[in-house]
N, C-alpha and C positions, 0 to 999 in steps of 0.2 A: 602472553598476557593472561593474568589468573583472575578470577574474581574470589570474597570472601565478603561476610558482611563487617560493616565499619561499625565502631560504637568512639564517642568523643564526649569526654564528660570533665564539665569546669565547676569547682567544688569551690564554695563561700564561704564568708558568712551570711548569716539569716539575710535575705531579700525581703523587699518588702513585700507584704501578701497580698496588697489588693491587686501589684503590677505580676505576679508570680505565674498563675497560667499566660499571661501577653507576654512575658518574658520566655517561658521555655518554649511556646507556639514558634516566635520569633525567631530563637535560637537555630531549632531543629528545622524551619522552612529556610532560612536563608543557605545553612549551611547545604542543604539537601541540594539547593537552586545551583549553588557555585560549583558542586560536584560534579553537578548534570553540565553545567554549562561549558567544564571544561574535558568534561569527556571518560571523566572517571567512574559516572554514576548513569543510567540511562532514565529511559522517562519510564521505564518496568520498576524503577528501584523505590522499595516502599521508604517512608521516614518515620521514624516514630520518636515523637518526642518524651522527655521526661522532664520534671521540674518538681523539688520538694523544697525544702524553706533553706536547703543549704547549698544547692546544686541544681546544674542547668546541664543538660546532655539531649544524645541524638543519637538513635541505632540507625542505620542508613543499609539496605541490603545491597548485596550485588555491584560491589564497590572494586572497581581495577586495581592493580598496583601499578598500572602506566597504560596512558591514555594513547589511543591508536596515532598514529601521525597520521599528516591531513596536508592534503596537497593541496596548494596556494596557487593562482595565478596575480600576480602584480603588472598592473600596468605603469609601464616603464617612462613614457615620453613617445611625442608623436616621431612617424618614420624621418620628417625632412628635421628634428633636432638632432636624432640617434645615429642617422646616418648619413656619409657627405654624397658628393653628387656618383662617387663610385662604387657608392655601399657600401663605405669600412667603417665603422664604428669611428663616433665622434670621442674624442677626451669628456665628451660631457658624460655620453655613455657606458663608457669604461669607468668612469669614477662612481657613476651609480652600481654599476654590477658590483664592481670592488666590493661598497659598503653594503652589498645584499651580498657578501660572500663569495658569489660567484668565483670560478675561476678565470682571471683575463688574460694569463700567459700567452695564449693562444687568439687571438680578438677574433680573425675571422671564425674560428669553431665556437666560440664566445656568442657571436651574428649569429651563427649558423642553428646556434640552440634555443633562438627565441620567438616568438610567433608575432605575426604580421596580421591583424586584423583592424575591420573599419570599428570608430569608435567617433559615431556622432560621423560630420563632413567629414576626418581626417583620418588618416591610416595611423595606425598607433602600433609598438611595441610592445608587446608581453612579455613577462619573464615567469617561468612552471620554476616551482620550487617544492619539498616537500618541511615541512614544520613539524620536528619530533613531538608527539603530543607528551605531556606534562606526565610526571613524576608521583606518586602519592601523597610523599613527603613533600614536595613541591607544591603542587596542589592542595593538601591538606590543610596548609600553610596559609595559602592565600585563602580558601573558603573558612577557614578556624577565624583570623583576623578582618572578612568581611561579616561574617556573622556577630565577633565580638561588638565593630563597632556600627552594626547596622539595629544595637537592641534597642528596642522604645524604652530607654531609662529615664523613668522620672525623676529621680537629681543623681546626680556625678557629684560621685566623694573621692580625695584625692589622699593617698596615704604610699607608706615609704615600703621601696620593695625591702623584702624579710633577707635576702640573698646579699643587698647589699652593705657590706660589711664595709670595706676600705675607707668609703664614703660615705659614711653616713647622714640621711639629710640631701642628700647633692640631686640623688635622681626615685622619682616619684611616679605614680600610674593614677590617670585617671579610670574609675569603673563604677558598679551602680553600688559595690561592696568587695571589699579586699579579698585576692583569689589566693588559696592558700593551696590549689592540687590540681593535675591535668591529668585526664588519662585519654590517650588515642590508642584503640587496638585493630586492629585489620588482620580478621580471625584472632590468631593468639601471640600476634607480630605486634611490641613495640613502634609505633608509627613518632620517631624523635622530633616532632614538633615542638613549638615553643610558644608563648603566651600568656600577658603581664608578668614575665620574668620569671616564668614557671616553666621547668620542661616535661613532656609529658612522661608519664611508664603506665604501670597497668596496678595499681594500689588506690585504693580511695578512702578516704572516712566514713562511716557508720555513725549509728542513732551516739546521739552525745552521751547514754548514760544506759544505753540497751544493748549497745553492740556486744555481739558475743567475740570479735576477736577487732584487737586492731590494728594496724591497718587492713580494709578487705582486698586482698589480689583476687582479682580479677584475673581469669583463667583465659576466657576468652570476650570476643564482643556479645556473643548468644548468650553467655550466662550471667551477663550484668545486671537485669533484673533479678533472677533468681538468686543469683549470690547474696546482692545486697539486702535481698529479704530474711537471707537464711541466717548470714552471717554479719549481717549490720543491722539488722530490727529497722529495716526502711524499705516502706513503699514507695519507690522513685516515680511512679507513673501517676500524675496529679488525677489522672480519670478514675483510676482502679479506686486511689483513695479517698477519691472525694465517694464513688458508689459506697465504699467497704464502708464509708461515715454515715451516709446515707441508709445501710442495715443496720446498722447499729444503733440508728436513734429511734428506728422502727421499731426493731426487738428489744431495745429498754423501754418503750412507751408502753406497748404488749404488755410489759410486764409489770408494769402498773395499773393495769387495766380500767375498766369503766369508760373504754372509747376512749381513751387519753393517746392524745396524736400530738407531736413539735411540730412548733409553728415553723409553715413554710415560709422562706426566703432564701432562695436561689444566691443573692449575693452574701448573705451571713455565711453559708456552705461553702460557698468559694473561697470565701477570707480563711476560713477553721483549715479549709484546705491546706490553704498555703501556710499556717502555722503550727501543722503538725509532721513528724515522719512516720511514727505508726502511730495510726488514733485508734484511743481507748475509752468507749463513750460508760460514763459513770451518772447516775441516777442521785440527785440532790432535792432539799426541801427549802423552804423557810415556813416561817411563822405564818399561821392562818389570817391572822390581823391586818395584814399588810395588802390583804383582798379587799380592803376599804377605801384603797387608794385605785381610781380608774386604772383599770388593767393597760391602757394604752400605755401608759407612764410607766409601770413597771416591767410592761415587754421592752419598751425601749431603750431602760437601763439594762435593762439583760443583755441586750441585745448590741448596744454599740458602747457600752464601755466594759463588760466582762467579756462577750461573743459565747452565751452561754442560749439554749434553744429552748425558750417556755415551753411547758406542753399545756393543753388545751384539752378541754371535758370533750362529747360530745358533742356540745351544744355549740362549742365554739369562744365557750366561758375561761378564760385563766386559771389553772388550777397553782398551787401552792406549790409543786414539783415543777424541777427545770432541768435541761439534761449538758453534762458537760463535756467535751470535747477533750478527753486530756492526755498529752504526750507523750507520758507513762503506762506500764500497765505491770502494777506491784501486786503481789498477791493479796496484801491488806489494802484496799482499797480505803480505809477509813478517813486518814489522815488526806488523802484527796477533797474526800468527801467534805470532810470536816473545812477544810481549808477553803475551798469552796464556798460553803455557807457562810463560816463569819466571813470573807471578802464582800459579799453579796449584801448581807444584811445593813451594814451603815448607808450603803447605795438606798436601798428601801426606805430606810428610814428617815434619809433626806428627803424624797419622793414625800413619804409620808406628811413629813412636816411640811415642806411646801403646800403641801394641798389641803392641811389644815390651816396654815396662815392667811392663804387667797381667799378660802368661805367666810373670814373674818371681816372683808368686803364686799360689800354689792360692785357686778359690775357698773352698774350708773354712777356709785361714787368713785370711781377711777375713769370716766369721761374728761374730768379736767385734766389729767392726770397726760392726757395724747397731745393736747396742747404743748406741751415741754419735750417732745420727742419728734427729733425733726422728720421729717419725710423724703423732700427734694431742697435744694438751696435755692430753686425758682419756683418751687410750689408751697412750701410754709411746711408746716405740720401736722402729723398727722391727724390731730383735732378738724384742723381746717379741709382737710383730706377727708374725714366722715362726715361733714356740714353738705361737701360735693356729693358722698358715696348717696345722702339720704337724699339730696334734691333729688337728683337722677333714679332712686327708689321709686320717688314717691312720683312720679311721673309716668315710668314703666307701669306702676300696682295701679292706677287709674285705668290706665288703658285693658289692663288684663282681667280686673275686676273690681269689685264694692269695697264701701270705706273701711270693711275689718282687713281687706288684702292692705291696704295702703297704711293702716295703723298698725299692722303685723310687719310689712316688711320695713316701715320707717322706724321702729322700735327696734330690729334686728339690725338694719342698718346702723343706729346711731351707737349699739354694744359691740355690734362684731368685733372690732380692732383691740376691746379694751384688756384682752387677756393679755396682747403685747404688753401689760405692764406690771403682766404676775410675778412671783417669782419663778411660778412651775414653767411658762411659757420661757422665763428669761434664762434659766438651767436647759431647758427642752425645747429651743424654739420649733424643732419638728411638729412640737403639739399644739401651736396657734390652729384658733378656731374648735379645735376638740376640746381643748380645754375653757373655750369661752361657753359651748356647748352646754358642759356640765357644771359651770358655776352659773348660767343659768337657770338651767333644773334646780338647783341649791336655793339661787334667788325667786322662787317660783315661778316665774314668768311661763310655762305650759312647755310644753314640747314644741310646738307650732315655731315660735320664736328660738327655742333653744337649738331645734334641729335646721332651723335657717342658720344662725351663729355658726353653728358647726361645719355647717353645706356650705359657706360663701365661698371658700378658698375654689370650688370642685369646677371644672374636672381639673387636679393639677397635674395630671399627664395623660398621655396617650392614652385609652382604653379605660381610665378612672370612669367612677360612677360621676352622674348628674344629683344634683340636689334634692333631694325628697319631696319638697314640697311646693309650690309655687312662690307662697315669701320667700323659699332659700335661692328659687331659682332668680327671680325680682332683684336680691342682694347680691347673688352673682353675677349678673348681667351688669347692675351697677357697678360693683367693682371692679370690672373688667373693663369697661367703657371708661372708669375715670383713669383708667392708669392710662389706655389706651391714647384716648385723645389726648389727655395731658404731656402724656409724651411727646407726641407730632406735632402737641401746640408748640412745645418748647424746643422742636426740631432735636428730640433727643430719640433716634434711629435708629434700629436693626442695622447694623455693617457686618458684612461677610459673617463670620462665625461668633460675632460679638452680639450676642442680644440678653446685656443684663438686667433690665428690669423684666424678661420673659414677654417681650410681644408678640413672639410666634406665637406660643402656648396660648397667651390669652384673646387670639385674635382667633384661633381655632375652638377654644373654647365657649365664645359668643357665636360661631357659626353651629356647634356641636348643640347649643342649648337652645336656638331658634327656629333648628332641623327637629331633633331628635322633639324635643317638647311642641313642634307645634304651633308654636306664636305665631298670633297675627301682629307681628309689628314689622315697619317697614325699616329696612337698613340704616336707610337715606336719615330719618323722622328719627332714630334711636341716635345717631349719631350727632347730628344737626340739634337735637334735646339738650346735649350734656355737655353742649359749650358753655350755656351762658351761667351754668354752675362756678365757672372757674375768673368769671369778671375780666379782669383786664391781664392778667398774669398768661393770657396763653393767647398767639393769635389764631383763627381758624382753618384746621390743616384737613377739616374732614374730607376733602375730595382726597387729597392724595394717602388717608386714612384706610379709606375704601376702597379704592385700591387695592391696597397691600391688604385688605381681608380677601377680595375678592380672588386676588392672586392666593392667596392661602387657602381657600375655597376649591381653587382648580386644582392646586396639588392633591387636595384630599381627593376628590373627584376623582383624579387619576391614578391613585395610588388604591382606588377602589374597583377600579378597572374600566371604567369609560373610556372612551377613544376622545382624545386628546381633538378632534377634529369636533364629534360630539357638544364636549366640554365649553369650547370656544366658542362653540355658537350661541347656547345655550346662555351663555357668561358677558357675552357681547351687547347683552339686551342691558345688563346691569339689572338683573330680576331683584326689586324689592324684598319680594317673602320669599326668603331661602329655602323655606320648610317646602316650597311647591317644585326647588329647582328637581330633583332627584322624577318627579312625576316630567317635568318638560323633559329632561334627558329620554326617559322611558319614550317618549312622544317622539323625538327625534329619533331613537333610534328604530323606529318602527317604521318612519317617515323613510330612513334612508335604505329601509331593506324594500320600498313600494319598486318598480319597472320605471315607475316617471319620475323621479327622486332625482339623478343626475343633469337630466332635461330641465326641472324647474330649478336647480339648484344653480347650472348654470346662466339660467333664464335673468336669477334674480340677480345675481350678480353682474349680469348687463345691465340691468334695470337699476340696478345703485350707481352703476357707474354712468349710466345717461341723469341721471337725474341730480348727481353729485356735478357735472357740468352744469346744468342747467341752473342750480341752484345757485352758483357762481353768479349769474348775471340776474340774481333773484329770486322772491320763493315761489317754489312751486307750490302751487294750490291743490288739494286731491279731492277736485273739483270735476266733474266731467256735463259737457250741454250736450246729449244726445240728438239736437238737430247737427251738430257740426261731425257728428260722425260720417265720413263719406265712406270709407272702403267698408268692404262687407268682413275684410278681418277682424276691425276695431269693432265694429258692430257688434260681434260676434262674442270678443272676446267683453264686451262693456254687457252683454246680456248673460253671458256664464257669470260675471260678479255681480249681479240684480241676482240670480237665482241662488246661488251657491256660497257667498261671503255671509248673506246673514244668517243662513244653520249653521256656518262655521265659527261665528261670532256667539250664537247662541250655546255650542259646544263647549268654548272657548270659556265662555261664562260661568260655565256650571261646572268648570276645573276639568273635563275628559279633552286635555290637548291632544292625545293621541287618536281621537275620532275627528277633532277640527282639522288636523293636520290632513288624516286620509279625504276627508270631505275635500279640499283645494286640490290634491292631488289630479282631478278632475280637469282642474287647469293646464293642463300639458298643450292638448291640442289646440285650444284657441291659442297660449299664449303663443306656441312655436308660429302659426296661422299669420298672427300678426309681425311678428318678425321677419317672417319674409317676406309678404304681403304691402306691408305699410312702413314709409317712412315717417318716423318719428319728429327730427328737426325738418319739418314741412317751412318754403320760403313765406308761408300765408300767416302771420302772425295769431292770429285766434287759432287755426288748427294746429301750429305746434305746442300752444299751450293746453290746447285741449287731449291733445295726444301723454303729454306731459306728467297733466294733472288725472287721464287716465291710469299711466305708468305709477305714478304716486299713489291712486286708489289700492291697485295689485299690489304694491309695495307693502303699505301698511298691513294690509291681509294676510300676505305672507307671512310675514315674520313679527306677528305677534306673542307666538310660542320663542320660537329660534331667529336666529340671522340665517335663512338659511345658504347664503351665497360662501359661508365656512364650511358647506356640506360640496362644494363644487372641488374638482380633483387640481 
């Protein structure tokens, strides 16, 4: 058995580029997995994938040309089926060995060669055999055909093999794109595999219009990279080329100078990737004029319908240069150039004119304008959608401050949505709220108003910015609450991976803005607010609303690194003002690193559970008559909560949970005291209630911060 390394390469047409690195990742890990799995590849053996916009391949090192054989044990059938009462082999048995090969000429040497052990109550028959391990080509086979049809293809197109001739039309391959070339080499050994009616050899295509020779043979598996660079104008490795894209946009930025750097985006990079074989980054302009139009708008046309990389001043400013990613690399680079620009330029000047025709309107004259644009088919339109967003505004801006907060953000409120009816918005809907933004500035309204407009959408993902100002954050909060409730009013749900109006996102986002900023508003009071906005169209879902934030609140929590024991206790109170929970966690966790922390954790969780009885056959009062105390435990323990509850209550007050908490700690010893000491359901009726209503005083004390019986193991 020899090793050599493997290379396996399936040649296209162009794939699609956003699926291109998830495609060749896919590629090279499955096949890598079925190598190893069958014994041709070990878990030493590196994989390296490759993927450019025509082709999908895998070098795979340390690759067998036949897989060790592997001794099997089978169990056969129990002793009293296999064999009769003299121990000769049954017809049952002899017909299983048969169809496992065995030889049976001989039955008893047949008996004689099989093992006898307990399996479970019963004695059972074994049969040792050894199992030729797999083949290259065999194997090859089977890993090339579980990799093909293991890709994450986003759509299957179906087209006529090239080969078949006789019948033309009759027989057909589904794939993500028609495969026109295979190559398997194992060292510089043809590996004749086979795949969508292709067989493989050791020749591949090169750059469509760079290649220096065509077809490239491929000499060995090691020199598939190099080859194809040298002799096909192709960087086959999506990493090398996306880096080598990456220098290049660098050193033509450089060389523009004045701080001029391409705007970063990680996924534009990745797309260019996959739509080049050797990129050649070339340096374009357009007209200064077109700096008139919000630079948002113009990156964005660069951006997703050319995939061309604005560069950017210093400052951060759009400058008039854009840099291009292009496939070729001609000695006259003009006619790129050229070609480039005028593409580019009618895109601008669409841009342009949109954003001349929208300042031609105030946004308040296209207020009526939302009324004709539906929203939900159970909630009306979006007009009636911003009547909800301002009530709930102007509610929030009371509570948070004076009447220029509540005429600031009710003014923000009632324009926010109206760019939905621009044209720039309805070309560019990415740009809702930036562009209501800045036809506000247009329509003077101050920045105050204009940068709320702009902030309401925020944060629209993970890690996004908060709203600048407190009207924008008033406006966000409302409109994240009316989509919210409105949704639960009309039982329209989160299911598994289905969440299309975004109520994860905006349910974190009302958490993110009442943490991060601060707010004294309570959950409860913010929720229970921004019902009676929506009248009779929704019924009231807020408990199990709150919920699902509160649940969305723990995830975050824990995905920030709290212990999940922490989390639940802390979450169990249902804490109103969010902004305090992160201070209780701290409190808890300082609680459960104390020596007495397990002892009252468990304490307490006896004490809900006596009291959650109790409360069965009525309520418990946390009421205590200090003449009815008789044991000196209760005593004891009713005189540590006169001394100690109310500086923990005082603590408690002034937001330092993590000194209330240490203060109770203190409670260890009476409370265990009285646990042994004293029986609770006493037959004397006033004393078990007064025991009771003692156990209820402790209780509330406790777990004013936490629950702390989620802290018990």
């Amino acid at each position: 058995m020899t090793t050599q390394n493997l290379l396996v390469e399936l040649f296209v047409e162009e794939l699609p580029p956003k699926a291109l690195q998830k495609l060749g990742d896919a590629f090279a890990t499955v096949l890598g997995d079925q190598l190893k799995a069958l014994g041709l590849a070990t878990a030493a053996s590196v994989v390296t994938p490759f993927a450019s916009p025509r082709r999908l391949a895998a070098h795979v090192t340390a690759v067998a040309d036949k897989a060790a054989d592997k001794a099997v044990q089978q169990k056969l059938m129990p002793v009293t089926v296999g064999l009769d009462k003299d121990g000769n082999a049954t017809p049952a048995l002899l017909k299983k060995l048969q169809a496992l090969g065995a030889d049976v000429s001989n039955p008893a040497a047949a008996v004689a060669a099989l093992k006898r052990a307990q399996d479970g109550k019963a004695e059972a028959l074994f049969y040792d055999s050894v199992v030729p391990g797999a083949t290259l080509q065999a194997g090859l086979q089977q890993a090339l055909h579980e990799a093909i049809a293991k890709l994450p293809i986003p759509k299957v197109m179906s087209y006529q093999l090239e080969t078949d001739c006789e019948l033309p039309g009759w027989t057909s391959v589904n794939f993500v794109r028609p495969a026109h070339g295979l190559v398997a080499l194992h060292g510089s050994t043809v590996v004749p595999v086979k795949a969508l009616g292709l067989t493989a050899g050791n020749s591949t295509t090169g750059h469509r219009f760079e290649a220096a020779v065509s077809p490239v043979v491929l000499q060995d598996a090691d020199s598939y990279a190099a080859t194809l660079k040298k002799d096909g104008a192709v960087i086959a490795s999506f990493a090398e080329r996306k880096a080598e894209i990456a220098r290049q946009l660098a050193a033509a930025a450089a060389k523009v100078g004045n701080g001029a750097r391409p705007i970063e985006d990680e996924a534009l990079l990745d797309e260019v990737t996959a739509l080049v074989e050797r990129p050649n980054v070339v340096t374009c302009s357009f007209e200064t004029e077109f700096l008139d139009v919000p630079q948002e708008c113009l990156i964005l046309t660069m951006k997703a319908n050319q995939k061309y990389f604005p560069l950017l001043d210093a400052a951060g400013k759009l400058t008039n240069k854009f840099l291009v990613v292009s496939n070729i690399s001609p000695e006259d680079t003009s006619f790129v150039t050229g070609g480039n620009e005028r593409v580019v330029r009618p895109r601008l000047a669409d841009a342009k004119f949109f954003f001349d025709q929208d300042r031609k309107k105030t946004l308040a004259s296209r207020v009526e304008g939302l009324g004709k644009v539906v929203y939900h088919n159970k909630l009306g339109t979006q007009g009636e959608r911003v009547e909800r967003v301002r009530a709930i505004a102007k509610a929030i801006a009371s509570q948070l401050g004076d009447a220029q907060l509540v005429q600031d953000a009710d003014l923000a409120a009632q324009l926010a949505k109206t760019d939905l009816v621009t044209d720039m918005v309805g070309e560019f809907p990415e740009l809702q709220g930036i562009m209501g933004g800045y036809y506000a500035l247009n329509d003077g309204l101050g920045e105050t108003v204009a940068n709320a407009i702009e902030d309401h959408y925020k944060p629209r993902f993970a890690g996004d910015t908060l709203p600048r100002n407190t009207a924008g954050v008033v406006v966000a909060l409302a409109d994240k609450l009316e989509t919210l409730v409105g949704m639960f009013g009309i039982g329209n749900l989160p299911t598994g991976d289905r969440d299309p109006f975004a109520l994860r996102r905006h349910a974190l986002g009302v958490i993110r803005m009442l943490v991060e900023k601060d707010l004294p508003l309570d959950l409860s009071a913010l929720l229970a607010g921004a019902v009676p906005a929506f009248g009779d169209k929704i019924t009231d879902a807020t408990a199990a609303l709150a919920d699902f934030i509160y649940d969305r609140l723990a995830g975050s929590l824990r995905e920030q690194g709290y212990r999940a024991q922490e989390v639940d206790a802390v979450l169990a109170l249902r804490p109103q003002r969010l902004a305090l929970v992160e201070k209780q966690l701290a409190a808890v966790r300082a609680f459960a690193a104390l020596p007495e922390s397990p002892a009252l954790a468990a304490a307490n969780k006896r004490v809900g559970n006596i009291l959650k009885k109790a409360e069965v056959e009525g309520v418990v009062d946390a009421h205590v008559n200090p003449d009815l105390l008789q044991e000196k435990a209760e005593q004891d323990l009713y005189a540590a909560l006169q001394r100690f509850v109310p500086e923990a209550n005082t603590q408690f007050d002034a937001g330092d949970y993590t000194a209330s908490l240490q203060t109770l700690a203190v409670l260890r010893a009476p409370v265990d005291a009285f646990f042994d000491d004293v029986m609770v359901n006493a037959e004397q009726l006033d004393l078990r209630l007064n025991r009771q209503g003692l156990l209820k005083t402790l209780h509330e004390a406790m777990n004013r911060v936490a629950d702390l019986s989620r802290l018990a193991a």
